[in-house]
C-alpha positions in Angstrom: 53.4 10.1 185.9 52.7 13.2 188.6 54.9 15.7 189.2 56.2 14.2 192.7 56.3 10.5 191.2 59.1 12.0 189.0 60.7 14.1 191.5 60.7 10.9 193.8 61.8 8.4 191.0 64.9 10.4 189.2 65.6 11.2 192.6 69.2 8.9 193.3 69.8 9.8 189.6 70.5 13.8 190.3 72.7 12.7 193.7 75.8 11.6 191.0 74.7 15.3 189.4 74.8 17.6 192.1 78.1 15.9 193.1 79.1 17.0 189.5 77.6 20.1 189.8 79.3 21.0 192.7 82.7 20.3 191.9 82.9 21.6 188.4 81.5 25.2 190.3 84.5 24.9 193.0 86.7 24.2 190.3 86.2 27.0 187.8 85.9 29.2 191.5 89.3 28.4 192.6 90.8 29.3 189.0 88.6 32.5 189.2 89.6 33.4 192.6 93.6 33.1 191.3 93.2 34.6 188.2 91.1 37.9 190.1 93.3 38.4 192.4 96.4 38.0 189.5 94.1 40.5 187.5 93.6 42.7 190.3 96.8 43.6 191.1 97.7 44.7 187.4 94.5 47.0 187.5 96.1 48.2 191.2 99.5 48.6 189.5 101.1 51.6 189.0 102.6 50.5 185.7 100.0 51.8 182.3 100.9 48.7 180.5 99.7 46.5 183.3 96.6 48.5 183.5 96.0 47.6 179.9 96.5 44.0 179.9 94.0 43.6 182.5 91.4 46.3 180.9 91.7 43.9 177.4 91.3 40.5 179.6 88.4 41.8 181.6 86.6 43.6 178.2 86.7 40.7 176.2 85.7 37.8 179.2 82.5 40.6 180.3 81.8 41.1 176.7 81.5 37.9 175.5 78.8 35.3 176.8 79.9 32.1 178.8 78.6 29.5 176.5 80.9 31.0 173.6 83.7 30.8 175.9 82.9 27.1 176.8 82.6 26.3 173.2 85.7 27.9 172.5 88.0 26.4 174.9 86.5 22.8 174.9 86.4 22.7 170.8 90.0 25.0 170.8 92.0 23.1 172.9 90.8 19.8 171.6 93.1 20.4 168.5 95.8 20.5 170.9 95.3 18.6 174.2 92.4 16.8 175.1 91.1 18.4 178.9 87.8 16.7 178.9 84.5 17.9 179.8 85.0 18.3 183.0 88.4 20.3 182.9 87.3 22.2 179.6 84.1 23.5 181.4 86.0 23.9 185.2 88.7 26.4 183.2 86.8 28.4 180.5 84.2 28.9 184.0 87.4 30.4 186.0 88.3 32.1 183.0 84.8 33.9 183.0 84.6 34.0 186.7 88.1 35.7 186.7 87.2 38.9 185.1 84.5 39.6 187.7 86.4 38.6 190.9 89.6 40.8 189.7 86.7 44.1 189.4 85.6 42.9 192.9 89.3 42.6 194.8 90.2 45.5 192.9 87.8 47.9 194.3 88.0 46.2 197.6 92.4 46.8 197.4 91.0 50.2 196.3 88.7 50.8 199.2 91.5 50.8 202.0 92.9 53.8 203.0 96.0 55.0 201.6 97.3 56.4 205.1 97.5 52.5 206.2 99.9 51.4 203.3 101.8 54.9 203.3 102.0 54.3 207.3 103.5 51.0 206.6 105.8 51.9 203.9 107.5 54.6 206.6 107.9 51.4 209.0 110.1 50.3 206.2 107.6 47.7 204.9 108.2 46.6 201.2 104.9 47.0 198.7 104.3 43.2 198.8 104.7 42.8 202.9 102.7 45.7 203.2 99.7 44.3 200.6 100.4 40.8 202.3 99.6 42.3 206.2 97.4 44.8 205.8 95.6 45.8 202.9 94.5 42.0 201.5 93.2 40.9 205.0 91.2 43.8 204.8 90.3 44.2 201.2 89.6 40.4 201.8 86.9 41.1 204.3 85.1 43.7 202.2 84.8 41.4 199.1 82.9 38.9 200.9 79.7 39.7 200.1 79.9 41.0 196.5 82.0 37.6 196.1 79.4 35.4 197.8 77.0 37.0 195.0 79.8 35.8 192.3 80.0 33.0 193.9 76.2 32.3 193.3 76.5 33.3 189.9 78.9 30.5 189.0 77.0 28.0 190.3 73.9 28.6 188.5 76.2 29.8 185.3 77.6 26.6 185.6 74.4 24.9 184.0 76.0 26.0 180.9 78.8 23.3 180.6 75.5 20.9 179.7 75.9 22.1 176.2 79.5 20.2 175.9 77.9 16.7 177.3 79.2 17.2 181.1 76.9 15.3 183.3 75.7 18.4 185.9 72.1 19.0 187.5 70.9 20.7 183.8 72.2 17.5 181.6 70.6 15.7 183.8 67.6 17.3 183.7 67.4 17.1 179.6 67.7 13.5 179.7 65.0 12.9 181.6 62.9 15.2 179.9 64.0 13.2 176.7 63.3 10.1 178.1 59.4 10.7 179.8 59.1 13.6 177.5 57.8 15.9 180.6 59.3 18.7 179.9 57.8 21.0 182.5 58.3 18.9 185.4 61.5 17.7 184.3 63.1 21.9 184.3 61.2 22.5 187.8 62.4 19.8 189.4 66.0 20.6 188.0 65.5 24.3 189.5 64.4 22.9 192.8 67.4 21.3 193.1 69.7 24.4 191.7 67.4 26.4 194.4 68.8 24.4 197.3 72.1 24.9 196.4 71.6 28.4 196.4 70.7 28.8 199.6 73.1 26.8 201.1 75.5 28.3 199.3 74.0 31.5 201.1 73.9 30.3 204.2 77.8 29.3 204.6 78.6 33.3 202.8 76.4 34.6 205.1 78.0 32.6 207.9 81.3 33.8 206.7 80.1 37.3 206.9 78.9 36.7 210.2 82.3 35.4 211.4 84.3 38.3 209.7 82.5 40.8 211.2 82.5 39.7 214.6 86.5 39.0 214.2 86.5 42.7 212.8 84.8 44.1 216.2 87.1 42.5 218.3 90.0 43.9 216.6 88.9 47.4 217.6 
C-alpha cells in the first residue's frame, strides 16, 4: 500500500479523531485558562503566603513532565472516582496548561501601568472593580499572543493522553500502524493532520490579534 492509498483509506477513520482531538484540547484549555488566571492573581497578591502557594503549584506542574501528570491523575483518581479517559486527560491537561497561563496573565496584570489602577483607586474604585475595568481588559489584550503560543502547545501536548487509551489523532495513528504495520507513513500522516490544526489554530489567534489591535487603535 503507497503512502497516499493510506492517507486516502484511514482517511473517514481520523474525522471521529480530530473531533476527539479537538475537544479534549478545548477542554483541558478552558480549565487552564481558570486555573491561570486563579493562579495569577495570587502571584499579583500582595499577601507572601499567596505568593507561595502559587510559586509551589507552578514549580511542581513546570517541573514535572505531562505524561507523569496524566498517569498520575487518571491511575490516582481511579481509586476514588472513576473520570474516564476523556475527563482524566481534559483535567491533568488544564492542570499542566494552568501553570503556564497563570506566568502569562501574570506578567501581562504586571505589564500595566500602576498610575491606571492608582488613578482608579482615587475615583474610589475598589481593587476588584478596578482589576475588572481596567487592568484585565488590558492585560487581556497583551496575553494574546504568548497565549495563542500556549494555546498551540496544548494541542500538540495533547497527543499525550494516547498513552491512557483516549481515542485522539496519535491513538489513532498507532492503530493503524499496528494493523498495516507502516510505521512511517502511519506517524506522517498523523503529523499532517496535527499540522493542519496548527495552523488553523493560528489563523483564528492571529485573527484575534488582528481584531484586538484594531479595537485598541480606535480607543485612542
Amino acid at each position: 500500500m503507497t503512502f497516499w492509498e493510506l492517507f486516502i483509506e484511514t482517511m473517514p477513520g481520523y474525522k471521529d479523531a480530530v473531533i476527539a482531538t479537538v475537544k479534549i484540547t478545548v477542554l483541558g484549555l478552558i480549565i487552564g485558562m481558570v486555573i491561570g488566571l486563579f493562579f495569577a492573581f495570587l502571584k499579583v497578591s500582595k499577601f507572601k503566603l499567596l505568593n507561595f502557594i502559587a510559586d509551589i503549584y507552578i514549580t511542581i506542574i513546570r517541573g514535572t513532565p505531562l505524561v507523569v501528570q496524566i498517569f498520575i491523575l487518571y491511575f490516582g483518581l481511579v481509586h476514588f472516582v472513576d473520570l474516564g479517559r476523556f475527563l482524566s486527560g481534559g483535567i491533568a491537561l488544564g492542570i499542566h496548561n494552568g501553570a503556564y497561563i497563570a506566568e502569562i496573565f501574570r506578567g501581562s496584570i504586571q505589564s500595566i501601568d500602576r498610575g491606571q489602577s492608582e488613578a482608579a483607586r482615587s475615583l474610589g474604585m475598589s481593587y476588584p472593580l478596578t482589576m475588572r475595568r481596567i487592568v484585565l481588559p488590558q492585560a487581556l489584550r497583551r496575553a494574546i499572543p504568548p497565549l495563542g503560543n500556549q494555546f498551540i502547545i496544548a494541542l500538540k501536548d495533547s497527543s499525550l493522553v494516547a498513552f491512557i487509551g483516549f481515542q485522539d489523532l496519535f491513538n489513532r495513528a498507532q492503530r493503524i500502524q499496528s494493523a498495516t504495520g507502516l510505521a512511517m507513513e502511519s506517524y506522517i500522516i498523523v503529523g499532517i493532520y496535527y499540522l493542519l490544526l496548527v495552523l488553523v489554530l493560528s489563523f483564528i489567534v492571529s485573527r484575534i490579534e488582528r481584531y484586538l489591535s484594531k479595537s485598541e487603535r480606535g480607543l485612542t
